[in-house]
N, C-alpha and C positions, 0 to 999 in steps of 0.2 A: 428574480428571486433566487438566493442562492440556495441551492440544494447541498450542496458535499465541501466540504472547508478540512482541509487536510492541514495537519501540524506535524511538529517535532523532528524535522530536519533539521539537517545543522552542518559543522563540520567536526571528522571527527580523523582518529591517526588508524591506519590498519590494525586490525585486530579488535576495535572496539566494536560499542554495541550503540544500537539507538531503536529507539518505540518511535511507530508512526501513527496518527490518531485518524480518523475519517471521520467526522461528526456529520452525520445526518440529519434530514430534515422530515415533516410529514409525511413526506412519498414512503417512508421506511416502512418495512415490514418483515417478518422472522424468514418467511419464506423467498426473499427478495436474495438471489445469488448477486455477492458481490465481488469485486477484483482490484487488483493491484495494478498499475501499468507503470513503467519507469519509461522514460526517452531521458538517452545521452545527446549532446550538440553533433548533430549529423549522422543521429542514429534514427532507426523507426522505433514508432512506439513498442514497445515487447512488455507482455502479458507477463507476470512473475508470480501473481498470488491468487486464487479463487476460496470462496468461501459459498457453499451453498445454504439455503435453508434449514437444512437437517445437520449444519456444522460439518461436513466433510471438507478436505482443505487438498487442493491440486498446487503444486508449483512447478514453477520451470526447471529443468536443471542445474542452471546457474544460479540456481537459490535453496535447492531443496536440502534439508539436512541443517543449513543458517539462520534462513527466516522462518518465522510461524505466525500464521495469519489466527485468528481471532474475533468472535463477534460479540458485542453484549445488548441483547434486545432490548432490556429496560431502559440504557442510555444510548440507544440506537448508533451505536461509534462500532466502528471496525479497526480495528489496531495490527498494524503489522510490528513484530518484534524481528529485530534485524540482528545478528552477532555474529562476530568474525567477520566484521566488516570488512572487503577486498576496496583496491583502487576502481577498478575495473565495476563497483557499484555505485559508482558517482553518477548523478543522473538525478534529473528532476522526477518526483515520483508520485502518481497522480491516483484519486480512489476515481472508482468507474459501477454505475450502477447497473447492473447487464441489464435491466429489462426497461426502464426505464432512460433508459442511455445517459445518464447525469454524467458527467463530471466534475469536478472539483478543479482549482486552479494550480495543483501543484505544493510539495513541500521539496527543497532541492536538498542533497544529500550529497557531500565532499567528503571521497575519503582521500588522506595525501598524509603522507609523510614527510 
């Protein structure tokens, strides 16, 4: 049964911008922390976005001040908004439900000039 179905990857040129969607499933709830992980090809997974219960929003460095994470409990999706998108954000990028440990299959993300 799938739990987490991530969208709106694509390819895009530096500088651009892209929305990423996390659509959830029954397990969801307001209070359920959720996260962002990206993995490059021959990179580990790295944690980029957190979003808790009460909407406080943690990122990594290499994100913070670009991307803005996002929750909306009525349609249980988690949205990450990505701008000034770098090459070096290329990376398949996956939702992760901390307590429940779901994953999603990934949406992959190209940035190239």
């Amino acid at each position: 049964q799938v739990q987490l179905v991530e969208s709106g990857g694509g390819s895009v040129r530096p500088g651009e911008s892209l929305t990423l969607t996390c659509q959830t499933s029954e397990f969801y709830s307001d209070s359920e922390p959720m996260e962002w992980y990206r993995q490059a090809p021959g990179n580990q997974r790295e944690l980029i976005a957190t979003i808790s219960g009460g909407h406080a929003e943690t990122y990594a460095d290499s994100v913070k001040d670009r991307f803005r994470l996002s929750r909306d409990n009525r349609r249980k999706t988690i949205t990450l908004q990505m701008n000034n998108l770098k090459p070096e954000d290329t990376a398949l990028y996956l939702c992760h439900a901390k307590y429940f440990s779901y994953w999603g299959q990934g949406t992959q993300v190209t940035v190239s000039s």
